[in-house]
C-alpha positions in Angstrom: 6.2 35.6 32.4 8.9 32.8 31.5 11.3 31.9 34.1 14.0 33.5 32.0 12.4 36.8 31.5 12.0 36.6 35.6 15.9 35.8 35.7 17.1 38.0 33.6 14.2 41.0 35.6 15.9 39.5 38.8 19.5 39.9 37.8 19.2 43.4 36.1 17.8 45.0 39.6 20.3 43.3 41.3 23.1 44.8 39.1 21.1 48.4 39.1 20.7 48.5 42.8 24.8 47.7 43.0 25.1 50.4 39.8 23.4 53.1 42.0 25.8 52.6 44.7 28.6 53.2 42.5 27.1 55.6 40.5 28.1 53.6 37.2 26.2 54.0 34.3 24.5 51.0 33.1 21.4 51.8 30.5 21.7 54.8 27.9 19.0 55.8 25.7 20.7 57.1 22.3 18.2 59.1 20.3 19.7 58.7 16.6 17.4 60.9 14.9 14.9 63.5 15.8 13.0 63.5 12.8 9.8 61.0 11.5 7.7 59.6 8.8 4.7 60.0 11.2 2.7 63.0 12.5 1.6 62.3 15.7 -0.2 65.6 17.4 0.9 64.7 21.0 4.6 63.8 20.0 7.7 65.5 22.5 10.0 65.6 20.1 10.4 69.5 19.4 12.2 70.2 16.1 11.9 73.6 15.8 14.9 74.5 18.0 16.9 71.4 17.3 18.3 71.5 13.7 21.2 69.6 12.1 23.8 68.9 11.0 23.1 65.5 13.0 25.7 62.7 14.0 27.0 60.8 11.5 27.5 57.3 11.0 31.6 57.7 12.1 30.3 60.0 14.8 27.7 57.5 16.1 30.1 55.1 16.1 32.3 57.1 18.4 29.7 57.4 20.6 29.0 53.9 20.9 32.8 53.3 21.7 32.2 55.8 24.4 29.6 54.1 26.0 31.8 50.8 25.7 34.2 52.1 27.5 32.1 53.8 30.2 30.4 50.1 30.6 27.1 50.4 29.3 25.1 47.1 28.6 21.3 48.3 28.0 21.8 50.2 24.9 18.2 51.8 23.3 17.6 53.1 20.2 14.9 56.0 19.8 14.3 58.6 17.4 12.2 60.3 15.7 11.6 56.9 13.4 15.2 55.3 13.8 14.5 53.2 10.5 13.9 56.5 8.4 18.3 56.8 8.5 20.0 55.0 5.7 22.9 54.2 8.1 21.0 52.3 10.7 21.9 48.6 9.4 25.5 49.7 10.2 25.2 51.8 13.3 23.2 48.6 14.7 25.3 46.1 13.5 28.1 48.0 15.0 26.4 48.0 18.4 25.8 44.3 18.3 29.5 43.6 17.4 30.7 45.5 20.6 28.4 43.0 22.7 25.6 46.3 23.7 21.9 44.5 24.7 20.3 46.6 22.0 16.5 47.7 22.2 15.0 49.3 19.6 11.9 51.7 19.9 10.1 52.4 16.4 6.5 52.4 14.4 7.5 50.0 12.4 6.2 51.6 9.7 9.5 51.8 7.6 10.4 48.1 8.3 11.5 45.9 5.6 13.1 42.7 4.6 16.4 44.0 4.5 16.2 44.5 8.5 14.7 41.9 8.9 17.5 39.7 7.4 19.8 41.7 9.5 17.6 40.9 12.7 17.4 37.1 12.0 21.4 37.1 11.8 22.0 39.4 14.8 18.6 39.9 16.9 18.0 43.0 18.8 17.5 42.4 22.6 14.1 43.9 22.4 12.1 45.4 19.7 9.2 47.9 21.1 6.8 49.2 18.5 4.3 52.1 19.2 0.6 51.1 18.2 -1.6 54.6 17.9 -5.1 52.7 17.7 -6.3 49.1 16.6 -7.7 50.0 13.0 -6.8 52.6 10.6 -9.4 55.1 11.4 -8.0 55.4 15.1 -4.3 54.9 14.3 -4.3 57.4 11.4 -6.3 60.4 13.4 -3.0 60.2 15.6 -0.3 59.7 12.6 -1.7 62.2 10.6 -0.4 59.6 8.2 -3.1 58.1 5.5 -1.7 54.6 4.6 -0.1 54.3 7.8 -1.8 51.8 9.7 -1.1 49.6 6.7 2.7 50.2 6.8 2.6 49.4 10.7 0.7 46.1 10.1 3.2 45.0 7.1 6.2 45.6 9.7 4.7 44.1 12.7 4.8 41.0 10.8 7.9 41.1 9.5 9.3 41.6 12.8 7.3 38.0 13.8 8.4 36.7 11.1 11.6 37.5 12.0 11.6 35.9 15.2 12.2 39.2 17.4 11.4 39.8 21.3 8.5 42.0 20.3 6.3 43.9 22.2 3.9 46.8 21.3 2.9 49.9 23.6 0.4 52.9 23.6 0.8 56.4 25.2 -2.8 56.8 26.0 -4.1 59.8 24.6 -7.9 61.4 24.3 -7.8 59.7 20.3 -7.3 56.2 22.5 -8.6 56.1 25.5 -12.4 54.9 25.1 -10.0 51.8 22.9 -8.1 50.3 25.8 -9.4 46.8 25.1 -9.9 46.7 21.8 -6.0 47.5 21.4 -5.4 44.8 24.3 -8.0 42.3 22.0 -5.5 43.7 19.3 -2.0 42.4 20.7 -3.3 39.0 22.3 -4.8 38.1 18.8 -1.5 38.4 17.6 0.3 37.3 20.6 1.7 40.2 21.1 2.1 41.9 24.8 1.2 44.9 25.3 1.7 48.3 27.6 0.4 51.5 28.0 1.7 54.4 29.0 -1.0 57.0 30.7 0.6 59.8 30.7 2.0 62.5 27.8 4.9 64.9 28.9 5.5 68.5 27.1 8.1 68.7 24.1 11.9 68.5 25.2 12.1 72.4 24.7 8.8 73.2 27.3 5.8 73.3 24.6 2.2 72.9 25.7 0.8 70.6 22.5 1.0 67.2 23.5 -0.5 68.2 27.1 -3.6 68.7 25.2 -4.1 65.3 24.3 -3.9 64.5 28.1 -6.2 61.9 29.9 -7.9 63.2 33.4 -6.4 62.1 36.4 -9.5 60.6 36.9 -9.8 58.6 33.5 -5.9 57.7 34.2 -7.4 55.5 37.3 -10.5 54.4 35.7 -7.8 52.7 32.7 -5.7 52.0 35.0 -8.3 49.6 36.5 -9.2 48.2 33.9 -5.8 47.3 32.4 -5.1 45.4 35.5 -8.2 43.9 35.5 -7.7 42.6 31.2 -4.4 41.8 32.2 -5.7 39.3 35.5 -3.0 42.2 37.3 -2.4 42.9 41.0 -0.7 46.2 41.3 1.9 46.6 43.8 1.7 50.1 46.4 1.8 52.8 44.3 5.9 53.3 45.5 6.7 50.2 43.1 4.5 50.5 40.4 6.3 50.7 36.7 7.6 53.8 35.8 8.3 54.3 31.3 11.9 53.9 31.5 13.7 51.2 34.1 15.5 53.8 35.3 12.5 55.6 36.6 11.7 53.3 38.7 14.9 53.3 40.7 14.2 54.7 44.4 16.4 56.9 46.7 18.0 55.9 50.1 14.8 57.2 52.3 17.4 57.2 55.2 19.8 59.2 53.3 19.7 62.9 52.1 16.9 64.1 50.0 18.4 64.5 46.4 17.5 66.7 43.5 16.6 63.0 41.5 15.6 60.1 43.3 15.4 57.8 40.3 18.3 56.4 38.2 19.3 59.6 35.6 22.8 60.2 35.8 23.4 57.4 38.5 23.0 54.4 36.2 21.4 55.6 33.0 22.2 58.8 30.6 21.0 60.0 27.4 22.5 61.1 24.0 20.9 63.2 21.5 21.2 63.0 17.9 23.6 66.6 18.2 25.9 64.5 20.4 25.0 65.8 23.7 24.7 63.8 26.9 22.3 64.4 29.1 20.8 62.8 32.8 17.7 62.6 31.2 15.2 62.4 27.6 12.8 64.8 29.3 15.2 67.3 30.7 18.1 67.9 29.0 20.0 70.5 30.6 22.7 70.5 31.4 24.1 68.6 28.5 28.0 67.5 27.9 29.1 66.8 24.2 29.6 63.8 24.6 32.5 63.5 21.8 35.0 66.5 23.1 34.8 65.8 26.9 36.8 63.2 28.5 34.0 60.6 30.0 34.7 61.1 33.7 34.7 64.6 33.9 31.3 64.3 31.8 30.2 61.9 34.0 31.2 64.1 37.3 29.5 66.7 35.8 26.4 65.0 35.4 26.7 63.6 39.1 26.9 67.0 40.6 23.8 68.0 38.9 21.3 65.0 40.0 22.6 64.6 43.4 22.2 67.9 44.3 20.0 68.6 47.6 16.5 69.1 47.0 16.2 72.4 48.3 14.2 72.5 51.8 11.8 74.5 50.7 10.9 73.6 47.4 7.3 72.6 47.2 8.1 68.7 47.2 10.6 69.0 49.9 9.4 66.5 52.7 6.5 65.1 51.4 5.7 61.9 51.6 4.4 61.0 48.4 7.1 62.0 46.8 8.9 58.5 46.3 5.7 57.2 44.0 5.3 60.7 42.1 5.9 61.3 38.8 6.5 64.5 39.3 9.7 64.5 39.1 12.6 67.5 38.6 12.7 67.1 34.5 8.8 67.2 34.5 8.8 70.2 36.4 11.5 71.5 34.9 9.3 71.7 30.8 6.1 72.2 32.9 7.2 75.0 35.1 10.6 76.4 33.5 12.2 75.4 37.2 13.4 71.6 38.1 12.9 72.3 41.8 9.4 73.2 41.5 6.8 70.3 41.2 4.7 69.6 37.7 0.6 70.1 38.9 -0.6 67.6 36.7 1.5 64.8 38.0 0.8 65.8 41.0 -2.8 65.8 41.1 -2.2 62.1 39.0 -0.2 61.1 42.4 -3.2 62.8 44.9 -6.2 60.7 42.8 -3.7 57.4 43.1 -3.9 57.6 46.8 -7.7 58.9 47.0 -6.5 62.5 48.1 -7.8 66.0 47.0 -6.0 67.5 44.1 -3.4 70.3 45.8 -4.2 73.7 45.1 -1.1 75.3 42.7 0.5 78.3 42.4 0.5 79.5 38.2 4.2 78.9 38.1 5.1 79.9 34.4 2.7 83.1 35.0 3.7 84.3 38.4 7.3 83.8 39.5 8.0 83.9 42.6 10.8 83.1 44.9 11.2 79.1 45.7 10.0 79.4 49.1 6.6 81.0 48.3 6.2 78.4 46.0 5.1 74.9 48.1 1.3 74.6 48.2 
């Protein structure tokens, strides 16, 4: 790591740690299209329920003067495949002009010249690019996609060749998981970094499908290991490690009162659908504000009153101790068991195996509701 990427890591928890004080939003993750060229089995995207007419090009702009004036600076764009909308040199170039750190998150599959002429003259703070598997046979049993791998390749190198902040990333599924160095082999060859992500999360809307792509919690470690061990890596206590999203990452006050959401969602970060709804969250998005027809404090009030709400006392997480390096958090529980104050099993049995405990024995919560305090295990 450079010394400016460790100054600019230094300044932005600085500024987030002074955000979460003030509860002023600082990052917002701006989803500009659902939909994608790709296939992937294990995707969370659930389109079924979330049809058009999506935002257009004067209403995305709106948006992003929204943002402005709420004082955003980490602005992402996800989709879907944010490339596949005709509008996106203008919604970007938009962003750029009103001084947004823009990220982009894409397969780079639909990449071409013309972006990256438009990257060379106004370059994206950070281009992330998912890689599905380090040759075509592996990528393309996740895309669904034949020719894919090709198309990834061909924009991987434009985006080099454009001179980009580039970095690719894997969620680790069961089609990747005996790969882990071979995709690491894959990245440094190119000098490229790369992440992975080890865990996959139910669609937005509480579907089982991606869950069944899931690694073990046991294989989770055994990766785990040896990631830090390609990557010459000492990980921190489990409390600090990375979470997907810098927000995630961002810890309560342990002296102060135990809150719905201990991490940054609707403290410092916020997310915006491609409907135009603002939400605390990408995983759980209820409740959600549009964002266009509400005046942005009381949207941002609103939001408030929902994350900081008191964990009740005896919701199944209440009190524990390993609660502050879970992943388990309230969206998670909230697609897995239909309940945010609940706890998601599998992430909880990913947290027990981190710290060499026996997984917890859990109630069937979609099957058998019960009331909340028959609920902790």
């Amino acid at each position: 790591m450079s010394v400016a990427e460790i100054s600019v890591n230094t300044f932005e928890k600085r500024l987030r740690r002074v955000a979460r004080k003030e509860r002023r939003p600082l990052s917002c993750l701006f989803e500009i299209t659902p939909t994608c060229n790709l296939r992937c089995h294990f995707c969370y995207v659930a389109l079924d329920p979330y049809q058009g007419p999506y935002l257009t090009t004067q209403q995305m702009c709106a948006v992003l003067d929204k943002l402005y004036y709420a004082g955003v600076l980490w602005l992402t764009f996800t989709g879907g495949e944010i490339f596949s909308r005709r509008d996106f040199p203008e919604v970007y170039r938009y962003a750029r002009t009103k001084g947004f750190l823009v990220t982009l998150f894409t397969n780079a599959t639909m990449m071409n010249e013309r972006l990256a002429a438009l990257f060379r003259e106004l370059p994206p703070f950070l281009v992330e690019v998912s890689i599905y598997g380090h040759n075509a046979e592996i990528y393309e049993a996740t895309t669904q996609i034949p020719g894919s791998f090709a198309r990834f390749e061909r924009g991987i190198t434009l985006l080099q060749n454009a001179g980009v902040p580039l970095k690719l990333k894997t969620s680790l599924s069961t089609f990747t998981q005996d790969h882990v160095p071979e995709l690491h082999r894959y990245c440094e060859a190119r000098g490229l970094k790369h992440s992975v992500d080890l865990t996959l999360d139910h669609t937005h809307n509480g579907g089982d499908t991606p869950t069944l792509y899931r690694l073990t919690t046991k294989k989770i470690m055994q990766i785990g290991a040896e990631m830090d061990a390609i990557q010459g890596y000492v990980p921190p206590p489990t409390q600090e490690r990375q979470m997907p999203l810098p927000e995630c990452s961002e810890g309560g006050d342990p002296d102060g009162p135990e809150e719905l959401y201990r991490c940054g969602a609707g403290r410092t970060a916020l997310f915006v659908n491609a409907l135009g709804q603002a939400s605390h969250c990408v995983i759980d998005r209820d409740p959600s504000f549009p964002i266009l027809d509400m005046d942005w404090d009381e949207l941002w009030t609103k939001m408030g009153e929902w994350v900081t709400q008191p964990l009740p006392p005896d919701a199944p997480c209440s009190g524990c101790g390993l609660r502050g390096g879970c992943q388990s958090c309230p969206a998670r529980s909230r697609i897995a068991t239909g309940s945010p104050y609940l706890k998601d099993p599998y992430y909880c049995d990913v947290t027990h195996e981190r710290n060499g405990l026996e997984p917890a024995i859990h109630p069937d919560y979609r099957r058998a509701p019960r009331p909340l305090g028959a609920c902790a295990s």
